[in-house]
C-alpha positions in Angstrom: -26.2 -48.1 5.7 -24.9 -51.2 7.2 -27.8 -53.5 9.1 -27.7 -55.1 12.7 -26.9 -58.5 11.3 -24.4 -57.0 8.5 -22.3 -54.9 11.7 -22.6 -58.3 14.3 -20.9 -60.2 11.2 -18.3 -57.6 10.5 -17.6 -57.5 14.1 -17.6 -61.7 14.7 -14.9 -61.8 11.6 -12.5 -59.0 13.0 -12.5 -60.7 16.2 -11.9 -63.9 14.3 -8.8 -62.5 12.1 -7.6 -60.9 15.4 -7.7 -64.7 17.9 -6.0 -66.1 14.8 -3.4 -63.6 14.7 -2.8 -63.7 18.6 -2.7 -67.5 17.9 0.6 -67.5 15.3 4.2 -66.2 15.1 7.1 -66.5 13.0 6.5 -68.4 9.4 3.2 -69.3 10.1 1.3 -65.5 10.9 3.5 -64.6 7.8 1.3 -67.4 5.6 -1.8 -65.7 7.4 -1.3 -61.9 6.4 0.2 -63.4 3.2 -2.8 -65.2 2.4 -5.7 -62.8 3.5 -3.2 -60.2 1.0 -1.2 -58.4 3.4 2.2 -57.6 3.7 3.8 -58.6 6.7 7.0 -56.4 6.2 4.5 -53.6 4.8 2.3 -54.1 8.2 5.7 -54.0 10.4 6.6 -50.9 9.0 3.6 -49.3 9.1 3.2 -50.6 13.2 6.7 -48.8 13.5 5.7 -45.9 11.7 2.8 -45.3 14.6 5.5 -45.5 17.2 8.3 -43.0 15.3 5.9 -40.3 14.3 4.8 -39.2 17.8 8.7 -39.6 18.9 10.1 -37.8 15.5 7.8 -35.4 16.4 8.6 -34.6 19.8 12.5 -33.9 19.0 11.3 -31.7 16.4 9.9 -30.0 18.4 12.4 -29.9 21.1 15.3 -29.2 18.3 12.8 -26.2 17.3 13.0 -25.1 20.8 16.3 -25.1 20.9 16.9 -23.4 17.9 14.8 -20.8 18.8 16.3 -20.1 22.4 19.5 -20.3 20.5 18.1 -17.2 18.3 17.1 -15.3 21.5 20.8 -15.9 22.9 22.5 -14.9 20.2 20.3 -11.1 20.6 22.8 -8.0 20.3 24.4 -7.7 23.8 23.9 -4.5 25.5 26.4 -5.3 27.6 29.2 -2.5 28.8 31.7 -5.5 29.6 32.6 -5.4 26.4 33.4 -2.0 26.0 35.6 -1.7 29.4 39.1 -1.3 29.5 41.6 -4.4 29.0 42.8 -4.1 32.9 39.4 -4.2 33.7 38.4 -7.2 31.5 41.6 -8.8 32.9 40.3 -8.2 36.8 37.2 -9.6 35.7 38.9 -12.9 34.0 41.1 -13.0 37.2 37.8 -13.1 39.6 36.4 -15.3 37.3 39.5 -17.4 37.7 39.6 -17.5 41.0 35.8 -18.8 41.5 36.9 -21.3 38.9 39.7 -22.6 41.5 37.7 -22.2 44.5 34.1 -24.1 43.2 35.1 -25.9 40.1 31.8 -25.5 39.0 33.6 -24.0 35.4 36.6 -25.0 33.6 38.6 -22.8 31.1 40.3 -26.3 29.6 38.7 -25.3 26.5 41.1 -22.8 26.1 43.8 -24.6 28.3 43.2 -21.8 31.2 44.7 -19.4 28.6 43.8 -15.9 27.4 46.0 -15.0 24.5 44.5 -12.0 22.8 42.2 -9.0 23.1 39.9 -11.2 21.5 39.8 -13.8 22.8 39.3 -12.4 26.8 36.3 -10.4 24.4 35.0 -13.8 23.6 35.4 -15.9 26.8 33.6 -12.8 28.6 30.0 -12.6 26.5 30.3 -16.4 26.8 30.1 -15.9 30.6 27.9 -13.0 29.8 25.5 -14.9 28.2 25.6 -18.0 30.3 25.0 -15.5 32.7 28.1 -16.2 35.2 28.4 -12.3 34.9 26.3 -9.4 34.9 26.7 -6.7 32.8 29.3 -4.6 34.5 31.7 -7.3 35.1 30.4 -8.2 38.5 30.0 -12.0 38.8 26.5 -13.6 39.6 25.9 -16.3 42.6 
C-alpha cells in the first residue's frame, strides 16, 4: 500500500511529464516520449485506437441493424398480389404508373419505365409490396 508522501510524489511527477508534454511538439516531444521509452508512433496509434473503437463499434452495430431488418423484410410474403391475375397485376402497375407521373415521389428508371415479363411485373410488385407502396390486394397506400 502506497503512503501519503509516496501518492503526492506520484502525483507531482505525472503532472510534471504531462506540463512537459503540453510544452513540446514536432521533433522535440518525439525526443521526450523517445527518451522516457515511449513510442511516439506506438502512442499515436493507440490515441486513435480510443477514438475508432467507439465509432467501429457504432456502424457495427448499425450494419447489424440493418442486416437484421433486411432478414425481417425478406419474411415469406403472404401477399395475394402475387397470386392475382396478369390483367389485374397490369391495372395495378398502370395505377402505380399513374401516381408515379402525377407525384414523382417513385421512378421506374431502374427498369427504364418497362415491364417486359410475367416476371418481372411479379418482381416490381413485392418490391412495392414490401416498401409498402401497396397493400396486399393491390390497392395502393397514401
Amino acid at each position: 500500500m502506497e503512503t501519503d508522501r509516496e501518492l503526492s510524489f506520484r502525483e507531482e511527477l505525472l503532472e510534471e511529464i504531462q506540463q512537459e508534454i503540453l510544452s513540446l511538439e514536432g521533433p522535440a516531444l518525439d525526443e521526450y516520449l523517445l527518451a522516457l521509452g515511449m513510442d511516439p508512433n506506438h502512442l499515436l496509434e493507440s490515441f486513435d485506437a480510443v477514438f475508432q473503437d467507439p465509432e467501429i463499434a457504432a456502424k457495427r452495430r448499425k450494419f447489424a441493424a440493418a442486416r437484421q431488418r433486411s432478414r425481417e423484410s425478406q419474411a415469406p410474403l403472404s401477399a395475394s398480389v402475387l397470386s392475382f391475375e396478369p390483367s389485374k397485376k397490369r391495372e395495378i402497375l398502370a395505377a402505380l404508373t399513374k401516381r408515379v407521373d402525377l407525384t414523382g415521389d417513385m421512378t421506374i428508371a431502374a427498369r427504364n419505365r418497362r415491364i417486359e415479363s410475367d416476371d418481372d411485373l411479379d418482381s416490381f410488385l413485392e418490391a412495392c409490396l414490401r416498401l409498402g407502396l401497396i397493400d396486399e390486394s393491390g390497392k395502393l397506400k397514401e
